[in-house]
C-alpha positions in Angstrom: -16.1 36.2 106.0 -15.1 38.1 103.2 -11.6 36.1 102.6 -13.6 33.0 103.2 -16.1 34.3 100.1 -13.1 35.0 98.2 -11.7 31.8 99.0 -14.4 30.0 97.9 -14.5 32.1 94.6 -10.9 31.5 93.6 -11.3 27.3 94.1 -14.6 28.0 91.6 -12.8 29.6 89.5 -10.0 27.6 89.3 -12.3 24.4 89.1 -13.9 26.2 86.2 -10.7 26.3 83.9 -10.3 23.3 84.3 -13.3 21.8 83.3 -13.2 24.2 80.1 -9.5 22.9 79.7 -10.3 19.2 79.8 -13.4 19.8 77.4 -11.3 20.5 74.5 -9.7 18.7 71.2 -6.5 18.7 70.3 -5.5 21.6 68.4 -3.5 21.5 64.6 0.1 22.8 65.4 0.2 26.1 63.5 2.5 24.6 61.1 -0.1 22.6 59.4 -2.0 25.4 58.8 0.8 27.0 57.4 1.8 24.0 54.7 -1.9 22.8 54.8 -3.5 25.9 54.4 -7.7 25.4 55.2 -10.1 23.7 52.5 -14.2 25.3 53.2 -16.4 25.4 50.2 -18.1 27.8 48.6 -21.2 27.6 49.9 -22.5 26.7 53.4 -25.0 24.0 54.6 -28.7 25.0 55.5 -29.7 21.5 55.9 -28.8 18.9 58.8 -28.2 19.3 62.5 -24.9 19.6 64.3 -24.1 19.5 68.1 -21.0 19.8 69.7 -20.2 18.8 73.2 -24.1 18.9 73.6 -24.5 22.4 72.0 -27.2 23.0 69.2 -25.2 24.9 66.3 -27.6 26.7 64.3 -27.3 26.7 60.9 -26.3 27.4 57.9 -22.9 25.2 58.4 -19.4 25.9 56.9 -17.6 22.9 57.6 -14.0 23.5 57.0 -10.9 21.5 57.4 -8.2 23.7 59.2 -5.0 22.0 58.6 -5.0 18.7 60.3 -8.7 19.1 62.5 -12.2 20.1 61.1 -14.2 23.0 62.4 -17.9 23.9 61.5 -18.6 27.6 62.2 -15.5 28.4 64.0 -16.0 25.5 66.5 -13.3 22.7 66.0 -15.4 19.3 65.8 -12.4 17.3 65.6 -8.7 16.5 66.8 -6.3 15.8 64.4 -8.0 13.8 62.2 -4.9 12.7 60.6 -1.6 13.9 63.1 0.5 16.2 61.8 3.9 14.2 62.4 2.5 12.3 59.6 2.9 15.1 57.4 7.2 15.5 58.5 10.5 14.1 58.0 9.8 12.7 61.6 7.1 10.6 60.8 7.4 6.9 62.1 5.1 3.8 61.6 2.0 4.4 62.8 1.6 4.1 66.3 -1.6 2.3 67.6 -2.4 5.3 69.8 -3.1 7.6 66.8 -4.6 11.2 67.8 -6.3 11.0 65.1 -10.2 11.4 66.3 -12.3 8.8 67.7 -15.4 8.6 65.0 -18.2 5.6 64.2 -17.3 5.8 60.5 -13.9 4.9 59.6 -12.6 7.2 56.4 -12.4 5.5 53.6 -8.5 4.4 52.5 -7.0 6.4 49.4 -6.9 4.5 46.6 -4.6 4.3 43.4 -7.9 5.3 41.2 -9.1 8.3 43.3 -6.1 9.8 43.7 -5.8 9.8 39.3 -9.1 11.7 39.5 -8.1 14.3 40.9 -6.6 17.1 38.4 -3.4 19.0 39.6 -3.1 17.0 42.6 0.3 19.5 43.7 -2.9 22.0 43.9 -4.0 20.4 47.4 -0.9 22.2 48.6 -1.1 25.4 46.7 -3.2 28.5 47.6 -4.7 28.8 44.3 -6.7 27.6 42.1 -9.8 25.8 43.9 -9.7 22.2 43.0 -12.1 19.3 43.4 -10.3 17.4 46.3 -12.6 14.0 45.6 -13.9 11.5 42.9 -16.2 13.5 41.0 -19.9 12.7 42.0 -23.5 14.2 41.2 -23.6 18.3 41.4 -24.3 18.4 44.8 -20.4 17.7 45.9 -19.7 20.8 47.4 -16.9 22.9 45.6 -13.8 23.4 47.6 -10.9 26.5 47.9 -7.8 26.3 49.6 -6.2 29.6 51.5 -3.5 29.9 54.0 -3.6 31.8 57.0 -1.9 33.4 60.0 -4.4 32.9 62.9 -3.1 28.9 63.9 -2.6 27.5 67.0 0.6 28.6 68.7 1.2 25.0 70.0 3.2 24.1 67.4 6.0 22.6 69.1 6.6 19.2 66.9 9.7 18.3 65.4 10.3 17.7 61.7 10.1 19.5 59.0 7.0 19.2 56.3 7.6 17.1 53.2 5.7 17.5 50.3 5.2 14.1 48.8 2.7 11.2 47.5 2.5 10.2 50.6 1.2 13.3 52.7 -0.9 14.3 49.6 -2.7 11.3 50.3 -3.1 12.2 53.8 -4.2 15.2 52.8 -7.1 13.9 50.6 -8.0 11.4 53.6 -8.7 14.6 56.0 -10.7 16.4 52.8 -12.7 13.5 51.9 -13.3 13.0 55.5 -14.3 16.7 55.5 -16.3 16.2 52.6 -18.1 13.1 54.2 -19.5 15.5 56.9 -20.5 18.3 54.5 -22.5 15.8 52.2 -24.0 14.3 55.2 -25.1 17.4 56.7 -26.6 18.2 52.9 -28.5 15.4 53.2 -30.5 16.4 56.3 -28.3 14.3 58.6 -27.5 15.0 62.6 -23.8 15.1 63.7 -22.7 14.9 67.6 -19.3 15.9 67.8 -17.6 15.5 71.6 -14.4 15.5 73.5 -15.4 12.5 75.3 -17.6 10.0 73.2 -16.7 9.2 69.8 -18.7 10.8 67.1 -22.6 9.7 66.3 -23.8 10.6 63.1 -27.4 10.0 62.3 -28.8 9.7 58.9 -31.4 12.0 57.3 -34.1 9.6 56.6 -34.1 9.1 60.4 -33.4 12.0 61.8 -36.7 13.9 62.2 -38.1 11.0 64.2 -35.1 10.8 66.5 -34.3 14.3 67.2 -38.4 14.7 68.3 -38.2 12.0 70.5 -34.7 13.1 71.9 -36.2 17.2 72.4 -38.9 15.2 74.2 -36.7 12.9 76.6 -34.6 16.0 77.6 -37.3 17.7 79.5 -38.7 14.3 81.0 -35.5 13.5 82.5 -34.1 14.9 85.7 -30.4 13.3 85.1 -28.0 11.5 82.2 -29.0 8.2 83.5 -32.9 8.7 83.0 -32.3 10.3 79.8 -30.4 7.5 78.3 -32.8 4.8 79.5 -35.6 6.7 78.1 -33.6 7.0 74.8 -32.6 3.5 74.8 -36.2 2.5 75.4 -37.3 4.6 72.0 -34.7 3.1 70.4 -31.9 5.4 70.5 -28.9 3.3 72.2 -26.5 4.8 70.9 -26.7 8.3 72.7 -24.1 7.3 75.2 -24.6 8.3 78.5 -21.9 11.3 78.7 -23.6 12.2 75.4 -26.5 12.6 77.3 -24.9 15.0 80.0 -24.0 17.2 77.3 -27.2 17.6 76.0 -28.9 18.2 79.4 -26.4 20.7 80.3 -27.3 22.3 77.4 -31.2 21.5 77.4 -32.1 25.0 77.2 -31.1 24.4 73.1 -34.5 22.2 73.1 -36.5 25.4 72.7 -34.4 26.0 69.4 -34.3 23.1 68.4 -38.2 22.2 68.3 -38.7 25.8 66.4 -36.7 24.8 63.7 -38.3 21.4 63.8 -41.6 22.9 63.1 -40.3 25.2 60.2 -39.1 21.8 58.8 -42.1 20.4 58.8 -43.9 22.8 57.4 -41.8 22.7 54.3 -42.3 19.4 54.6 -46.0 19.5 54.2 -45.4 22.2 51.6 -43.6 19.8 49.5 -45.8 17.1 49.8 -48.9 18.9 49.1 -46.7 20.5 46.0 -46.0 16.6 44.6 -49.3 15.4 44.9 -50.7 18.2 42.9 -48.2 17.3 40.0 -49.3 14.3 40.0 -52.8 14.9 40.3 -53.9 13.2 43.9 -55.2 15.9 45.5 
């Protein structure tokens, strides 16, 4: 009986690390964290929503681009959003099975004029100083600073060696801008679903309070990922796949965290609002 209990304990176990294997991204090779170094800005987000394989992350977010993947709060959100064989004397043509990760907004391409705007452009490489790493906007663009660091990934086992060129400083900017997308998003009150096997959703702010009620509310009416995905699909919400939905009922004991800070949000909400109609005399 007892070998039979440890039996059954090993196959668990064993079933285990594999699941946590398969639920991962693929990791920057330590080398592009080495010639890379990691862009984070100054300040962190207190606004927006972010999940990752189902997981409410509670605020405030530090979204940071970690040589060739992005992570917010220590969590990597990404794979290689641009892959690092791009960045060596190895790199081909650009194969149609690109790493690169799977996302519903495709970055923008680099163009002549935003790459002129961008003073000391050999800085993107460079530990120091901070540098703006896109077009200059309103004052809400978060501010950015570049380090290096010796905690990569030891999977580094690509060939080639780094060149420092137009060329990868433009890749470069594409994975900061892309970084920067997500950061000004989240700013704006936005929800992000990050997840190994969907591609990302991103939901914006104006939208977002209605659909992340309805969602808290669909989790605990639904007994399995196919219920809750008709039921969001019903409200209006098709695209919260159905492995998307998994995630979130795996993790459905977040719902209790989530409706708190829902409530704090709309009580500064009503604060606000009750603050602009006094200025402008309707109460």
């Amino acid at each position: 009986m007892a070998l039979r209990s440890i039996f059954v304990l090993v196959v668990c176990l064993i079933t285990l690390n594999f699941a946590v294997a398969k639920e991962a991204f693929e990791q920057t090779p330590a080398a592009a964290v080495v010639n890379l170094k990691i862009t984070s800005p100054k300040k962190p987000v207190r606004s927006g929503y972010v999940f990752v394989n189902g997981e409410y992350i509670q605020p405030p977010y530090r979204v940071v681009r970690y040589g060739t993947v992005i992570k917010i709060n220590g969590k990597q959100v990404t794979g290689q959003v641009v892959p690092w064989k791009r960045f060596t004397n190895s790199a081909a043509a650009p194969s149609s099975t690109s790493s690169a990760p799977r996302r519903t907004e495709s970055v923008k391409k680099t163009t002549k004029s935003a790459v002129t705007e961008i003073s000391a452009l050999d800085a993107l490489f460079d530990d120091a100083p901070a540098v703006s790493i896109s077009a200059p906007s309103s004052s809400n663009e978060p501010e950015e600073t570049s380090s290096s660091t010796s905690s990569a990934s030891e999977d580094s086992n690509e060939e080639g060696e780094f060149v420092k060129d137009a060329r990868t400083k433009a890749l470069l900017l594409r994975i900061n801008n892309y970084r920067n997308t997500i950061h000004r998003h989240l700013m704006d009150g936005g929800v992000y679903f990050f997840g190994v096997e969907y591609s990302q959703i991103y939901i914006p702010g104006n939208i977002a309070p209605g659909m992340l009620d309805v969602m808290v509310k669909a989790i605990k009416d639904s007994p399995d990922a196919d219920s809750l995905h008709q039921l969001l699909r019903a409200k209006g919400y098709p695209f919260i796949c159905k492995e998307l939905c998994s995630d979130l009922l795996s993790n459905a004991v977040d719902t209790t965290k989530i409706t708190e800070r829902r409530r704090k949000d709309r009580s500064k909400e009503d604060t606000r609002s009750l603050i602009n109609k006094a200025a402008s005399g309707n109460l």
